[in-house]
N, CA, C and O of each residue as an XYZ file, in Angstrom:
752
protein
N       0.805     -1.167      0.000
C       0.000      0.000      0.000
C       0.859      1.244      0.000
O       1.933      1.426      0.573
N       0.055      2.183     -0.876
C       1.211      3.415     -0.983
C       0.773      4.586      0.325
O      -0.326      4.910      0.774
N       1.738      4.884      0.561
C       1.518      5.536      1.818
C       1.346      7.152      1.306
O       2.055      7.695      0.458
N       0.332      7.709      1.969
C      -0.417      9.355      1.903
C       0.510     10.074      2.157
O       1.293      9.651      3.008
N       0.759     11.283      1.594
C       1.662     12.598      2.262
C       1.258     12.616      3.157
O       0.064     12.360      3.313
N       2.309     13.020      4.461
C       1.690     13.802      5.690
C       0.650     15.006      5.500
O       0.584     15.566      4.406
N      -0.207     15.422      6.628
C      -0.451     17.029      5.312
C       0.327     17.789      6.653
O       0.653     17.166      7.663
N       0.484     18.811      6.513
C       1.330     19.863      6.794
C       1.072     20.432      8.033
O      -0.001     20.400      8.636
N       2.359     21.078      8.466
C       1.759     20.492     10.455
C       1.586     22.362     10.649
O       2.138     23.258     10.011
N       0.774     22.420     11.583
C       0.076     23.660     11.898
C       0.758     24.878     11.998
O       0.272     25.720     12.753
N       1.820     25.150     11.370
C       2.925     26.369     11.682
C       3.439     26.165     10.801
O       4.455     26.846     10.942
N       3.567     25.367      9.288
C       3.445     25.519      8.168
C       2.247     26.210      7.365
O       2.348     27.077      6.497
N       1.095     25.616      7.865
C       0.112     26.263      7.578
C       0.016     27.980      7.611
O      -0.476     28.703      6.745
N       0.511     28.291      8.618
C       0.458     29.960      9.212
C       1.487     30.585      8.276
O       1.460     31.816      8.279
N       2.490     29.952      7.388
C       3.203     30.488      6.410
C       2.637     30.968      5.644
O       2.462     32.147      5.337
N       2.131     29.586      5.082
C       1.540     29.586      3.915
C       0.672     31.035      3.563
O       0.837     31.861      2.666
N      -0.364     30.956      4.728
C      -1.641     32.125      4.894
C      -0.970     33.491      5.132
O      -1.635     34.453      4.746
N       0.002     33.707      5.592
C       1.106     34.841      5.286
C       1.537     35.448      4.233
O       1.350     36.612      3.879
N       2.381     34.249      3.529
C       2.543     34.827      1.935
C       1.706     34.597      1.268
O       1.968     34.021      0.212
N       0.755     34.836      1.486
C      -0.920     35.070      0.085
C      -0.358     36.762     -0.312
O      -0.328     37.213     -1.457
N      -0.080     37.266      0.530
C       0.115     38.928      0.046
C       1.369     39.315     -0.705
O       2.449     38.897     -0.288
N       1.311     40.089     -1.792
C       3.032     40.111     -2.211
C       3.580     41.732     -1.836
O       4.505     42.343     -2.370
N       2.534     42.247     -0.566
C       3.400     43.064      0.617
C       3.745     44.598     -0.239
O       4.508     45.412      0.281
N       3.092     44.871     -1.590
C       3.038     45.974     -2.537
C       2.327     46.256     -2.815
O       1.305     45.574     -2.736
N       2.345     47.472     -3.346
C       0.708     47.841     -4.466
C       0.865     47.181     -5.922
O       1.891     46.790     -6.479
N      -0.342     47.176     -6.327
C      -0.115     46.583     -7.581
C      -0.118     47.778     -8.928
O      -1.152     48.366     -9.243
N       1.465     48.048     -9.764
C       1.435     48.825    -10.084
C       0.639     49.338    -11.619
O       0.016     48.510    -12.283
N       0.730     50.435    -11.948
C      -0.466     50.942    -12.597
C       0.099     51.156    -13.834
O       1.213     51.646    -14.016
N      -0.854     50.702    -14.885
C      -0.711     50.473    -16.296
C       0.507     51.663    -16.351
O       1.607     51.146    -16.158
N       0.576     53.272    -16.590
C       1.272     54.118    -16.904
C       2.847     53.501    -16.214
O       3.785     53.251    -16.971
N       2.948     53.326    -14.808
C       4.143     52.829    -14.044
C       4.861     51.344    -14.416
O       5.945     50.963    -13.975
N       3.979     50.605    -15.344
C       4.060     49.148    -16.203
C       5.076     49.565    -17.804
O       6.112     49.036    -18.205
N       4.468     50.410    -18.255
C       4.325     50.572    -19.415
C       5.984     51.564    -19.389
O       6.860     51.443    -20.246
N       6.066     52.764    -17.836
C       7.382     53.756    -18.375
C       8.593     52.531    -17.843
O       9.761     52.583    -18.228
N       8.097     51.513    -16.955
C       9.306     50.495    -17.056
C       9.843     49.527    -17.876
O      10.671     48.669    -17.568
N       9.116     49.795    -19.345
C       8.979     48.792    -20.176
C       9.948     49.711    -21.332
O      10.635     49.435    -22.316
N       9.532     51.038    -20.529
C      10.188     51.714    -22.343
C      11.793     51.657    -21.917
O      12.345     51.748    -20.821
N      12.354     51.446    -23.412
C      14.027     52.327    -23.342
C      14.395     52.574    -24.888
O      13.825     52.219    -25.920
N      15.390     53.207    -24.690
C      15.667     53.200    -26.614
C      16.039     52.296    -27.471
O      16.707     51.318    -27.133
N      15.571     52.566    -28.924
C      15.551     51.448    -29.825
C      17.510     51.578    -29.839
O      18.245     50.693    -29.400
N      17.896     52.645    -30.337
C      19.085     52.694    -30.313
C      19.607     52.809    -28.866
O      18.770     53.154    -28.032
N      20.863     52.571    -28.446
C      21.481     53.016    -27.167
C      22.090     54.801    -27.369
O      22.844     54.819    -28.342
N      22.013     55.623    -26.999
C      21.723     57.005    -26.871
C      22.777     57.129    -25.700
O      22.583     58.074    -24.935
N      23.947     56.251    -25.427
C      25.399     56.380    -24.275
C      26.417     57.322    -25.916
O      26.204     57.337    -27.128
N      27.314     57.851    -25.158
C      28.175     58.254    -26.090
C      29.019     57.170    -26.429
O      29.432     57.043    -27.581
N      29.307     56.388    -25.535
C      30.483     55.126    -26.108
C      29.647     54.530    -27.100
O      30.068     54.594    -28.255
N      28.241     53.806    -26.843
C      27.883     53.091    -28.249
C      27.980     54.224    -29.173
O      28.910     53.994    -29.946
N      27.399     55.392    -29.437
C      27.998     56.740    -30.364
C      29.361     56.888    -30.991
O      29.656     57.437    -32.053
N      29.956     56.418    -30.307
C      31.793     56.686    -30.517
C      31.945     55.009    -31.294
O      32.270     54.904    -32.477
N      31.711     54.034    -30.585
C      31.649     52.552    -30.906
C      31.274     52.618    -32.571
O      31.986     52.251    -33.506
N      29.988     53.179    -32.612
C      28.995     52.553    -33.864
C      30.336     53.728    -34.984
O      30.836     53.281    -36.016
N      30.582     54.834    -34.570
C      31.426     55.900    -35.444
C      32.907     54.931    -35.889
O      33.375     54.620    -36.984
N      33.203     54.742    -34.920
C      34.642     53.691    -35.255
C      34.554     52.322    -35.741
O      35.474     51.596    -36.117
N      33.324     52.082    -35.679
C      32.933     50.947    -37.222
C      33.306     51.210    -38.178
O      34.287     50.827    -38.815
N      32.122     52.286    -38.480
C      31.412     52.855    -39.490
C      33.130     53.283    -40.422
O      33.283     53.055    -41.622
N      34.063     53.820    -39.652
C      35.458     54.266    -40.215
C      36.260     53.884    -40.463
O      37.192     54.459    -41.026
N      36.173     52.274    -39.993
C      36.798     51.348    -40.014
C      36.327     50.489    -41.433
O      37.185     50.171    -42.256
N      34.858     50.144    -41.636
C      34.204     49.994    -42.954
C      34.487     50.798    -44.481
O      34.632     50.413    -45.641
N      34.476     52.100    -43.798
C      34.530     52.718    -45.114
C      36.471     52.879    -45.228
O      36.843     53.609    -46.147
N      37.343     52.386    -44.551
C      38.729     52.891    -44.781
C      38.952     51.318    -45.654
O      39.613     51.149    -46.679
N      38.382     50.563    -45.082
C      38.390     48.594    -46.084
C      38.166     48.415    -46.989
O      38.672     47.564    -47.719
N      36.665     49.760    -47.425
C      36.495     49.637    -48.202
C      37.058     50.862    -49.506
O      36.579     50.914    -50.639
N      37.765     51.436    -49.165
C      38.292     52.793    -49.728
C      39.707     51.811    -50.056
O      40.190     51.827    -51.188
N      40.276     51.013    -49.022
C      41.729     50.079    -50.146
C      41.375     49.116    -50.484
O      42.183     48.264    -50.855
N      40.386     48.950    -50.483
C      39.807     47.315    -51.528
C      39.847     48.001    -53.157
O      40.398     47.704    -54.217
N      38.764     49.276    -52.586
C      38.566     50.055    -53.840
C      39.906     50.212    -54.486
O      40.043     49.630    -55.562
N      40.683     50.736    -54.128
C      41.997     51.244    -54.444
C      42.782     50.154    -55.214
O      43.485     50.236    -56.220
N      42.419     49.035    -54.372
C      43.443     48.061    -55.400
C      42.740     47.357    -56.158
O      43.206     46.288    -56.551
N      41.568     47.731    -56.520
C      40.685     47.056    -57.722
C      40.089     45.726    -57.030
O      39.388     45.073    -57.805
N      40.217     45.204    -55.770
C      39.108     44.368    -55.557
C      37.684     44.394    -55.678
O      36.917     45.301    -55.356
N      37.380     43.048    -56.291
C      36.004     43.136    -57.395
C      34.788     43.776    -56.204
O      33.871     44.474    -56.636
N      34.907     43.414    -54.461
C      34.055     43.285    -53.653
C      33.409     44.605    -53.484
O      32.224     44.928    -53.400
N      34.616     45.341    -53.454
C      34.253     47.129    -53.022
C      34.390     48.127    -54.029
O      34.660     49.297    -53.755
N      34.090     47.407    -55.991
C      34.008     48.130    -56.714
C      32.668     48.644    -56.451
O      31.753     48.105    -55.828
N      32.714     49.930    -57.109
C      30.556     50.621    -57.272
C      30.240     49.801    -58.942
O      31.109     49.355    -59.691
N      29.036     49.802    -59.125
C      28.513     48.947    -59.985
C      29.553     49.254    -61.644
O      29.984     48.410    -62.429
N      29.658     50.534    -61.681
C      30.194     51.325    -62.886
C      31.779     50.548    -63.464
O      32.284     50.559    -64.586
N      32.135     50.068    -62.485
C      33.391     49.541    -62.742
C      33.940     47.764    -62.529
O      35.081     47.306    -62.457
N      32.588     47.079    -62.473
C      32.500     45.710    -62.348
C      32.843     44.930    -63.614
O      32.534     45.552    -64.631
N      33.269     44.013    -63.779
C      33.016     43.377    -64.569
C      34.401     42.894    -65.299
O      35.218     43.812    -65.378
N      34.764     41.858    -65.756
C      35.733     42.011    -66.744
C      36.076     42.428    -67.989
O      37.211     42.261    -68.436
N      35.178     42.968    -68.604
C      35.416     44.033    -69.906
C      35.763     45.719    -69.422
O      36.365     46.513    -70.145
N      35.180     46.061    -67.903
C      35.254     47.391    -67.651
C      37.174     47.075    -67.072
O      38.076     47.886    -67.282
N      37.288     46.207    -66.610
C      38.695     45.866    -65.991
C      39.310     46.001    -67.263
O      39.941     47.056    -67.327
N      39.361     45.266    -68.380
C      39.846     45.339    -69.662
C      40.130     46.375    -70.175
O      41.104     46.552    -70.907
N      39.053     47.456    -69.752
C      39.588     49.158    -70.195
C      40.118     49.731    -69.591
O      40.733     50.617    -70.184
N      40.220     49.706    -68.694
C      40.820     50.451    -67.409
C      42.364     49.945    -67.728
O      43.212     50.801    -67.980
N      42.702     48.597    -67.714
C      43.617     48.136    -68.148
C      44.305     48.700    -69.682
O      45.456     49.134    -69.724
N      43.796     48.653    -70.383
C      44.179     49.363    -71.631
C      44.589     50.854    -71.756
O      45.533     51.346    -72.375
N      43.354     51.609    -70.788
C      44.007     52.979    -70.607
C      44.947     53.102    -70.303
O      45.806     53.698    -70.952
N      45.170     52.376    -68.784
C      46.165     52.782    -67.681
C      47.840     52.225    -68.579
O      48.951     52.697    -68.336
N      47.598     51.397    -69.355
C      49.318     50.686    -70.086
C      49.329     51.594    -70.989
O      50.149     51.191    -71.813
N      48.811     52.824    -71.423
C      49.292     53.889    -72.692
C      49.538     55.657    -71.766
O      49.436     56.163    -70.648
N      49.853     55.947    -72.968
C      49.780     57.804    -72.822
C      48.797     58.305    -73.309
O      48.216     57.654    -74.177
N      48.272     59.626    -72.922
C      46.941     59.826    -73.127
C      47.567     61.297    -72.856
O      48.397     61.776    -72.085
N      46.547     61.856    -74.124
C      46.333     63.676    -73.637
C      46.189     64.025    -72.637
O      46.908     64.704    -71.904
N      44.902     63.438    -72.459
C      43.799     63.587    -71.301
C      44.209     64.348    -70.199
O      43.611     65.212    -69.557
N      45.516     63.800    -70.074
C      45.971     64.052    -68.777
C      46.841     65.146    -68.396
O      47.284     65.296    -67.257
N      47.098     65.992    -69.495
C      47.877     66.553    -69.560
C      47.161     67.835    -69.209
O      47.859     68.710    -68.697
N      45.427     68.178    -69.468
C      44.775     69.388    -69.718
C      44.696     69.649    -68.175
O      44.766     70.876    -68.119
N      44.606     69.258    -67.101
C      44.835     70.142    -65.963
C      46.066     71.188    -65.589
O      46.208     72.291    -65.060
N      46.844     70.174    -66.183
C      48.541     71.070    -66.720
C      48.382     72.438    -66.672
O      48.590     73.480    -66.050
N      47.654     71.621    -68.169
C      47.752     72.535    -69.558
C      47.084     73.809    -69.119
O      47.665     74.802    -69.558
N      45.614     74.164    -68.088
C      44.814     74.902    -67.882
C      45.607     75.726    -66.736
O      45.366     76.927    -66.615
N      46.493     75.130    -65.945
C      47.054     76.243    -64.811
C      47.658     77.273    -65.428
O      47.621     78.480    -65.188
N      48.489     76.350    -66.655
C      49.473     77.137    -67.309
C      48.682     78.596    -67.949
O      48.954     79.797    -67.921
N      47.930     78.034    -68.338
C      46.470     79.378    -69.046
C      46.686     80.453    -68.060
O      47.102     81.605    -68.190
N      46.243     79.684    -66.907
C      45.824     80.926    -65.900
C      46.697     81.730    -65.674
O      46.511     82.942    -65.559
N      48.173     80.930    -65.548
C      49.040     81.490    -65.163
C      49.686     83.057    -66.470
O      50.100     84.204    -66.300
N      49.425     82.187    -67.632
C      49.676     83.341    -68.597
C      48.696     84.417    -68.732
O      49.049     85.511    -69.173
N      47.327     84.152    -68.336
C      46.509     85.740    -68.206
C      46.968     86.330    -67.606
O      46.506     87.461    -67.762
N      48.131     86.304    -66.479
C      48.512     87.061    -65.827
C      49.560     88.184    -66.228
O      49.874     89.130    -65.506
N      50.083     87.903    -67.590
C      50.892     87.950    -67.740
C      49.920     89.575    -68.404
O      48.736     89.787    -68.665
N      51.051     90.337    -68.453
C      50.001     91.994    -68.775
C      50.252     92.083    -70.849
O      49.852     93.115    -71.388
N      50.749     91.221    -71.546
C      50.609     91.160    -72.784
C      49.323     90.696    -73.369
O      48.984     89.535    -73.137
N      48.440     91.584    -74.219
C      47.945     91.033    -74.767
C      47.713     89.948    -75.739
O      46.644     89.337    -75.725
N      48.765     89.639    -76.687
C      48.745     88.764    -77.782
C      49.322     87.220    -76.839
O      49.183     86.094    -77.317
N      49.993     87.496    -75.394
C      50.246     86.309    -74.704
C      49.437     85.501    -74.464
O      49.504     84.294    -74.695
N      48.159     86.388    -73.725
C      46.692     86.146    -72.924
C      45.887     85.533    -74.549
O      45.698     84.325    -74.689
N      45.606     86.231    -75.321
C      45.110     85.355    -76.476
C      45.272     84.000    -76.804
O      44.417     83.116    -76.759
N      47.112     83.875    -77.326
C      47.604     83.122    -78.262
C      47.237     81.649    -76.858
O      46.842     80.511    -77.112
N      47.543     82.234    -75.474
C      47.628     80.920    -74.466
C      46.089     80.268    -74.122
O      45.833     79.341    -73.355
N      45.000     81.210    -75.096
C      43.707     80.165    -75.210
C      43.618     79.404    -76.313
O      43.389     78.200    -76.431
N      43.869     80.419    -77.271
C      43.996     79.372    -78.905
C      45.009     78.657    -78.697
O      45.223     78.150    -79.798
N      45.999     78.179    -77.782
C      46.411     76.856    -77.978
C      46.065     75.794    -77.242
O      46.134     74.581    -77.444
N      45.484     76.787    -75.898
C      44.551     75.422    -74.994
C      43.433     74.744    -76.290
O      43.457     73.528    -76.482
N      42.635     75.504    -76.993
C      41.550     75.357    -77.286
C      42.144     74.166    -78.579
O      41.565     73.097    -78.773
N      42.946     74.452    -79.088
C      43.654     73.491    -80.022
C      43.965     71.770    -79.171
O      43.842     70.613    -79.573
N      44.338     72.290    -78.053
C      44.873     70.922    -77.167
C      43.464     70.338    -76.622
O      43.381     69.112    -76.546
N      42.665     70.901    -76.345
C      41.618     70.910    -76.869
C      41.002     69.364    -77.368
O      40.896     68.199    -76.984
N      40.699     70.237    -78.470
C      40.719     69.476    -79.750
C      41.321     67.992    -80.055
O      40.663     67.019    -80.424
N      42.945     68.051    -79.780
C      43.690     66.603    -79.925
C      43.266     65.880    -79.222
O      43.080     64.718    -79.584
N      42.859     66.437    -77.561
C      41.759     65.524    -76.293
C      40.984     64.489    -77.071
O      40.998     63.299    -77.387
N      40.198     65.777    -77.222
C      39.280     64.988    -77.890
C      39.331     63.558    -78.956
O      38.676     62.516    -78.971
N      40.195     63.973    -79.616
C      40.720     62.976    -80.910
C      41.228     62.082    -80.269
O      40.816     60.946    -80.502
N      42.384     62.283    -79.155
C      42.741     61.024    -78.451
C      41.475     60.410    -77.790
O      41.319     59.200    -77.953
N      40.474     61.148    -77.004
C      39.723     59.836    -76.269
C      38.516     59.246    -77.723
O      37.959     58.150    -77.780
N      38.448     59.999    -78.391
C      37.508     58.848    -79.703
C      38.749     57.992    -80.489
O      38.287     57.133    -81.240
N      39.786     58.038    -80.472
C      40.709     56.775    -80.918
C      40.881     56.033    -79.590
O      41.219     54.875    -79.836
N      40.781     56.253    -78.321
C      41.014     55.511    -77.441
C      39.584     54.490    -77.138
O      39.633     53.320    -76.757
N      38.373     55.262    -77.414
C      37.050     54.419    -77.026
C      36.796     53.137    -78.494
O      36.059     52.152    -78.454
N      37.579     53.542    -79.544
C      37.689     53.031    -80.703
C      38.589     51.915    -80.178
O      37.987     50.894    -79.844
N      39.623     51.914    -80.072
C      40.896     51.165    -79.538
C      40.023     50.280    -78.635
O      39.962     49.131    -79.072
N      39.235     50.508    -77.344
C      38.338     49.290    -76.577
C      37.912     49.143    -77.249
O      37.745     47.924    -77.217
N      37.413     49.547    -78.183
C      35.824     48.235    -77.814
C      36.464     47.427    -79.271
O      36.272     46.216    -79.167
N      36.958     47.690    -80.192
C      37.936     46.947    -80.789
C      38.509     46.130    -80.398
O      38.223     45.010    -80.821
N      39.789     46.293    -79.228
C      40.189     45.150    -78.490
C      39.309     44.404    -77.556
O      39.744     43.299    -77.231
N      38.128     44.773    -77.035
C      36.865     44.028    -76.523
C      36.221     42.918    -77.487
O      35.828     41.755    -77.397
N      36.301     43.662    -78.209
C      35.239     42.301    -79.060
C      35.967     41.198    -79.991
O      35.384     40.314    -80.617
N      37.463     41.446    -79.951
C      38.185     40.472    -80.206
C      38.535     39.396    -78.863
O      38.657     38.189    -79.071
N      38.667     39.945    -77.574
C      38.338     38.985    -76.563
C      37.467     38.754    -75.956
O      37.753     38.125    -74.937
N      36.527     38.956    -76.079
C      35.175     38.779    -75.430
C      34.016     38.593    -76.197
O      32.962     38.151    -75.740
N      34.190     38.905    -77.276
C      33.184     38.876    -78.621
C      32.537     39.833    -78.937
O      32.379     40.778    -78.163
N      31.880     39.784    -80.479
C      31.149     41.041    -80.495
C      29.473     41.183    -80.096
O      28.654     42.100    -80.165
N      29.442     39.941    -79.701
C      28.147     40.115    -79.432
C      27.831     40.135    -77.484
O      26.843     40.231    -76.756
N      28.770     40.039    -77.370
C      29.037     40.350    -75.602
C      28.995     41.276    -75.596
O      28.094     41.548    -74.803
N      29.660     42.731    -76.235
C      29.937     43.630    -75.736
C      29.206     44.601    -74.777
O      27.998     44.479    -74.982
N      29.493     45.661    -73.660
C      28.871     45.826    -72.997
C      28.943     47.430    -73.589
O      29.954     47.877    -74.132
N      27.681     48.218    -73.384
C      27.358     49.234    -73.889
C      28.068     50.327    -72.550
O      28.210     50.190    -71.335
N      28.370     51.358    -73.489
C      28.893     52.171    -72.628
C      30.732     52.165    -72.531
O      31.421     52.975    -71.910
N      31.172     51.071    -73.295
C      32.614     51.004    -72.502
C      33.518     51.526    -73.085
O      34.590     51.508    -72.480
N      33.498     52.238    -74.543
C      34.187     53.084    -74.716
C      34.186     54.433    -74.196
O      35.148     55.191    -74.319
N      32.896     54.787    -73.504
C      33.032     56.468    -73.031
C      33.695     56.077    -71.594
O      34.555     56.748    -71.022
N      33.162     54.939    -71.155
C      34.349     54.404    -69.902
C      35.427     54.750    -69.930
O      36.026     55.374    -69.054
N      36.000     54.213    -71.429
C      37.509     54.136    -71.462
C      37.986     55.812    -71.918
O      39.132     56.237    -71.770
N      36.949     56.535    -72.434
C      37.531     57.449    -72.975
C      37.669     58.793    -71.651
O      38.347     59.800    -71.857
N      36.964     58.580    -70.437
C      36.353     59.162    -69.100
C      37.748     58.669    -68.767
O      38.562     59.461    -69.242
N      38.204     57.887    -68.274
C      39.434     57.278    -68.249
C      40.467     57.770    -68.419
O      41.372     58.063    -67.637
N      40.356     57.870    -69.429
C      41.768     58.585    -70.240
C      41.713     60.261    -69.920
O      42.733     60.767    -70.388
N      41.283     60.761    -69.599
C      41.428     62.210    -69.185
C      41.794     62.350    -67.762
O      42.384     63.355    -67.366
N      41.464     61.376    -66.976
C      42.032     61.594    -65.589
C      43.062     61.489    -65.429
O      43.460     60.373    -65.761
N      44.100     62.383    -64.900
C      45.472     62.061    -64.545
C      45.767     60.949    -63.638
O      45.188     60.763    -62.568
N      46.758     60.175    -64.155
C      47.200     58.554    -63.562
C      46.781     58.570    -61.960
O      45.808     58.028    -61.435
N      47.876     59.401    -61.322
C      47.790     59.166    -60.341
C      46.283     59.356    -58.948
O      46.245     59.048    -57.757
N      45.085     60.100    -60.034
C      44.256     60.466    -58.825
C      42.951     59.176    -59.852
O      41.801     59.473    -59.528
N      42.971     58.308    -60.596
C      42.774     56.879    -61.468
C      42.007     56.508    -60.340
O      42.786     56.584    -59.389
N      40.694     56.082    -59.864
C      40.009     54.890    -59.215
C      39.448     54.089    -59.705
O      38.584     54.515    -60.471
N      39.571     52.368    -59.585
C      40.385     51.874    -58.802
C      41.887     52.532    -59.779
O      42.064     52.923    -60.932
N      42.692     52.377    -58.616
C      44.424     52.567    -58.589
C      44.733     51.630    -60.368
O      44.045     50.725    -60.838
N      45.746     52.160    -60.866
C      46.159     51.182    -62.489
C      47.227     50.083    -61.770
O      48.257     50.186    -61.104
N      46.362     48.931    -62.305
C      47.253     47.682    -62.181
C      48.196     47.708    -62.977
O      49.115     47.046    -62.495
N      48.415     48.055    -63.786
C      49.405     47.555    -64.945
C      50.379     49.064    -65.136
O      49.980     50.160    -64.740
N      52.064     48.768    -66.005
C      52.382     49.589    -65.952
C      52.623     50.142    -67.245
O      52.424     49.296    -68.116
N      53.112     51.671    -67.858
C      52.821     52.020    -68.963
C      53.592     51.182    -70.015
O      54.597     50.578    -69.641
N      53.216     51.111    -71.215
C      53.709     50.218    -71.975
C      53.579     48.447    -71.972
O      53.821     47.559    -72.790
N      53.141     48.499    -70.795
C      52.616     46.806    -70.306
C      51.150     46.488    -71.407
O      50.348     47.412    -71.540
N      50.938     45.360    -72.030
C      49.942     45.252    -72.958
C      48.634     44.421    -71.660
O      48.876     43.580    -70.794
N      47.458     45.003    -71.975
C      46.173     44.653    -70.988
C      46.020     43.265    -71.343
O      45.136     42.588    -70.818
């Protein structure tokens, strides 16, 4: 036979009937509700300073990824292996392009100069250099997509990639994003 719990001896009982009360008020929806709130964000200056020294840390990874042409932290404009292909092609030649920031100080510098026929003659020859710019980046966007569609085909080709290459070619080497892999005279 299974044997009964004791039941509970008379000064247990007097506990029990004690803690029925939980010895507080019971608090009120508004006093429920302001212990419930806090911020979605943390609003301390260290998480402030924390989330900032991410954030600087992200964009500096992604500023030398960029830099050295990793595919991860290119922007869409420069993806791909035909846009690499031009970039490549620019960056292994000489180009006008690069020369017209030069070329334009030099301008400024000669308006200064108190001759008139100086201040003239030093626009009509910008405006001439000019001109060859120009001629170099339409033989240079000619030059891609030419050498594009002999490696990649002509029916691949991707629209747009000669003004790529020809956008390209006017920037001076060294301020180039991504950075030029290759060096001048090196074939892409």
């Amino acid at each position: 036979m299974a044997k009964t719990p004791a039941s509970p001896a008379p000064e247990d009982a007097g506990d029990v009937a004690g803690a029925s009360g939980k010895g507080r008020p019971t608090p009120t929806r508004a006093e429920q509700e302001a212990a419930r709130k806090r911020p979605l964000v943390a609003d301390t200056k260290e998480a402030k300073a924390r989330a900032r020294a991410e954030l600087t840390a992200q964009r500096e990874k992604a500023r030398v990824g960029m830099a050295a042409g990793d595919p991860r932290y290119l922007p869409a404009r420069d993806q791909g292996p035909q846009r690499k292909f031009a970039r490549e092609f620019v960056d292994s030649g000489w180009h006008l392009g690069e020369a017209v920031m030069p070329a334009m100080i030099l301008v400024i510098i000669a308006t200064f100069i108190p001759v008139a026929a100086v201040q003239f003659y030093s626009f009509v020859v910008l405006w001439v250099f000019i001109f060859f710019v120009i001629g170099d980046m339409i033989l240079t966007a000619i030059n891609v997509k030419r050498g594009a569609k002999a490696r990649f085909g002509a029916d691949r080709l991707e629209k747009g990639l000669g003004w790529y290459a020809a956008m390209r070619s006017i920037q001076m080497r060294f301020l180039r994003l991504p950075k030029p892999q290759v060096k001048r005279g090196q074939k892409p």
